[in-house]
N, C-alpha and C positions, 0 to 999 in steps of 0.2 A: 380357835379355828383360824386358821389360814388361807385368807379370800386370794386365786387368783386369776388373771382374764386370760386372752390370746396372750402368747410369747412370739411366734411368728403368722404371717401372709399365707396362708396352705394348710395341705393334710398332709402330715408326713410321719412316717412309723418310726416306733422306737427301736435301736438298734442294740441297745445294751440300758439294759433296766437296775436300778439301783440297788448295790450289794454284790452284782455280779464280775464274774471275773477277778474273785479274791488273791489267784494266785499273782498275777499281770500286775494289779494294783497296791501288791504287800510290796512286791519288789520293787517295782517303781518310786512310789509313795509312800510304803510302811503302812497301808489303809488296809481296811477287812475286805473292801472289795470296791465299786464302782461309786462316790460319793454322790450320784445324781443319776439325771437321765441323759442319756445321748439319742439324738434326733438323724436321724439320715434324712438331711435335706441338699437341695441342689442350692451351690455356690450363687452367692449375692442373694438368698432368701431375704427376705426384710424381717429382722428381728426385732419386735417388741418389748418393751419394761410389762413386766405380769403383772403391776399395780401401782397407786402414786408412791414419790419417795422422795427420797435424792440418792444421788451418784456418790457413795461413799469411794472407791475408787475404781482406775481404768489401767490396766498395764498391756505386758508382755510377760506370757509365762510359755520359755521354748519347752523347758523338759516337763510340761504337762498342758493345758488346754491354752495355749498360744496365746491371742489378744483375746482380754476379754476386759468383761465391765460388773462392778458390783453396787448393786441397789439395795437402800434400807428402806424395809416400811414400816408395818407400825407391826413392830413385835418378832419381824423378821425381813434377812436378807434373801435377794435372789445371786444367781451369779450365772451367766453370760459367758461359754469360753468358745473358742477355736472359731473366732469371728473375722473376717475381712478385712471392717475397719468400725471406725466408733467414731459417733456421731455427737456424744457427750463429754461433760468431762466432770471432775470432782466437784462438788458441792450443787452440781445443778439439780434444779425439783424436776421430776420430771410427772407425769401422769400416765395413768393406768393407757395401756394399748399405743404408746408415744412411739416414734420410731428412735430407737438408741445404735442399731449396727444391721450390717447385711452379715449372712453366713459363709464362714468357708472352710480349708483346716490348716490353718495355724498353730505351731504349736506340734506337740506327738499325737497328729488324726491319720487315719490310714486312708480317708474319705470324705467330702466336703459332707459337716456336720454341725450341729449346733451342743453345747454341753450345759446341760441347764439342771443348777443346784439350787437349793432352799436348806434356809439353818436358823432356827431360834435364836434372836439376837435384841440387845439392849438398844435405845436410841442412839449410842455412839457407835453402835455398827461390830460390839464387840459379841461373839460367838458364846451362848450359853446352853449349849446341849454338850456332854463331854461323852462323846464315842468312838470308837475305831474308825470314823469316816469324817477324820476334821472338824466335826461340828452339825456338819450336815444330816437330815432328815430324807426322808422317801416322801418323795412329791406327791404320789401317789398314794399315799397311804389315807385312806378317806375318814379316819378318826382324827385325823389333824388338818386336814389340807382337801379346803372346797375350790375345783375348777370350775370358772363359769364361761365354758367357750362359748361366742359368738361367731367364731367364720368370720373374724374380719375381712374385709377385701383388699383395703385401704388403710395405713396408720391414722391410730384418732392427733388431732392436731391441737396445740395451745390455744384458748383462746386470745383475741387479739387485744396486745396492751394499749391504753390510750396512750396517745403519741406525747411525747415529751415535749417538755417546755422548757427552750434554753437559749440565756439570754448570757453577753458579756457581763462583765463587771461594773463596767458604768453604765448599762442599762438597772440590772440589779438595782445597786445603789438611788437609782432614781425611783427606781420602783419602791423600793423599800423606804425612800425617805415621804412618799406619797403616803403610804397604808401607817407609817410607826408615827409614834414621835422620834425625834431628830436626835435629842439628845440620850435617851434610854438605847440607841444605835450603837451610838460613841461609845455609851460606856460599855454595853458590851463586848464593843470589839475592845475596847482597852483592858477585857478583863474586870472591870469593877462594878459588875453584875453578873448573876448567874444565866444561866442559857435557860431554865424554868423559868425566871421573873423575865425574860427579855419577851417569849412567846405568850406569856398570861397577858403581856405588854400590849401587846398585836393583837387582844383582844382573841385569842387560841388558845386551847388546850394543849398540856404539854405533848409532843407526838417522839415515840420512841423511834430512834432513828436506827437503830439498831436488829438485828435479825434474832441477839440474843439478847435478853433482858438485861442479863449482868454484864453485859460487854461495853464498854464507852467508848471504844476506839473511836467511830462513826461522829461522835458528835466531837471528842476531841481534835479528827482532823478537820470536821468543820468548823471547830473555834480557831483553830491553826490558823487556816485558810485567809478566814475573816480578819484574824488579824495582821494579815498582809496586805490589808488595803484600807487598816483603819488610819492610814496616812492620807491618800487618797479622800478619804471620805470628811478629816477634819475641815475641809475646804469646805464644806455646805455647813458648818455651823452656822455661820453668821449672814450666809444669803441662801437666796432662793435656786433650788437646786433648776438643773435644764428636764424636762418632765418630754422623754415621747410618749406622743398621743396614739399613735397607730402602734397594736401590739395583734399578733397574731393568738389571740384568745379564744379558745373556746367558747362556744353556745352552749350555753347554759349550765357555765359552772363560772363560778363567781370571785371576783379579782381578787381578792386575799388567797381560795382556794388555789385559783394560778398560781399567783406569786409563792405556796408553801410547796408548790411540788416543784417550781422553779426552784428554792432554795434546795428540797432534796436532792432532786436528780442532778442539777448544773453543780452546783457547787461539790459534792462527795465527787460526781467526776473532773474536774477541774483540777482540785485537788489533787487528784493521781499525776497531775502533770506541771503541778508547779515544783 
């Protein structure tokens, strides 16, 4: 079964229902007929994601539903066309009722409208229903596909991330010469310890820095990184580094805590800019 919420702000009627208009759409498209539903709504409507996901992709399509956005969820995709403009972009998570685009007709609409498809699909966002309508299913169709409108009034919004911790490089460094030992530092940045034994070090569990399991990239450009400044940092071997005392810390999350989501967040973006 197929969960989904509001897609836009309003009530607004369907104007061409799914499978219709075979002949329009063989020619066009080569399709049996309509692969979705089309909404007749008034331009700049606020279009909603039917469910969480991420943005598998965002284009321009002129010779059929103009700008649009495609959403995976769990088991399947939605798809978003003949839109204004878009609010997201590829790989972003989004959540069920989020604001992703305003409506308009983009694309071959003869009317400012919304075109809104749903297709059986793997986690990589890849099409597994094979039919005369690209992939696509009837939205409607209530042995597969549960709508749970709400009337929204208002798009639902992220909740709010805690604010980032970000410190230069020599603050880092002092910081981190405070919570490690000194010399398990060095050798990491020099490569002659693992990035596991470096965090077991810091008295840590190891934390996957990664969004995919199998992916190392993340951590190898934060060894990269690190080792751009294990010149820099030879200099505290042998004396006592300079320690700020005033840090803009959070209440009530605790200095090592600080310090690992400083190494996350500062340093992976740093990196993008050395």
């Amino acid at each position: 079964m197929y969960h989904l919420n509001d897609i836009f702000i309003g009530d607004f009627p369907v104007s061409q229902y799914f499978a219709a208009n075979p002949e329009v759409w063989n020619a066009r498209h080569g399709l049996q007929g309509c692969p979705g539903l089309i909404f007749k709504c008034p331009t700049l409507t606020p279009i909603l994601s039917a469910a969480p996901g991420y943005v598998l992709e965002t284009g321009f399509d002129s010779a059929g539903k103009g700008k649009f956005i495609v959403i995976v969820h769990d088991g399947f995709l939605t798809t978003y066309g003949h839109l204004n403009d878009i609010l997201v972009q590829a790989n972003d998570q989004v959540i069920g009722g989020q604001l992703i685009a305003h409506s308009n007709q983009s694309g071959l609409a003869e009317f400012p409208c919304l075109f809104f498809g749903l297709a059986p699909c793997d986690k990589a966002g890849t099409k597994t229903e094979k039919n005369g309508y690209d992939g696509y299913i009837d939205p409607l169709n209530d042995n597969l596909v549960e709508w749970n409108i709400q009337g929204l009034k208002e798009p639902v919004t992220k909740p709010e991330t805690a604010e980032k911790f970000e410190i230069d490089s020599k603050e880092y460094t002092s910081l981190t010469t405070q919570a490690t030992n000194l010399k398990m530092i060095i050798n990491f940045l020099k490569k002659e310890t693992t990035f596991d034994d470096y965090i077991k070090e810091i008295g840590m569990s190891p934390v996957d820095l990664t969004t995919n399991p199998n992916d190392s990239t993340v951590s190898e450009k934060v060894n990269d990184y690190l080792s751009k400044i294990a010149e820099e940092m030879e200099q505290y071997e042998e004396e006592e580094p300079e320690v700020k005392t005033e840090l803009p810390l959070a209440k009530e999350e605790s200095f090592l805590s600080k310090l690992w989501h400083g190494f996350k967040e500062f340093i992976i973006k740093s990196d993008s800019n050395h």
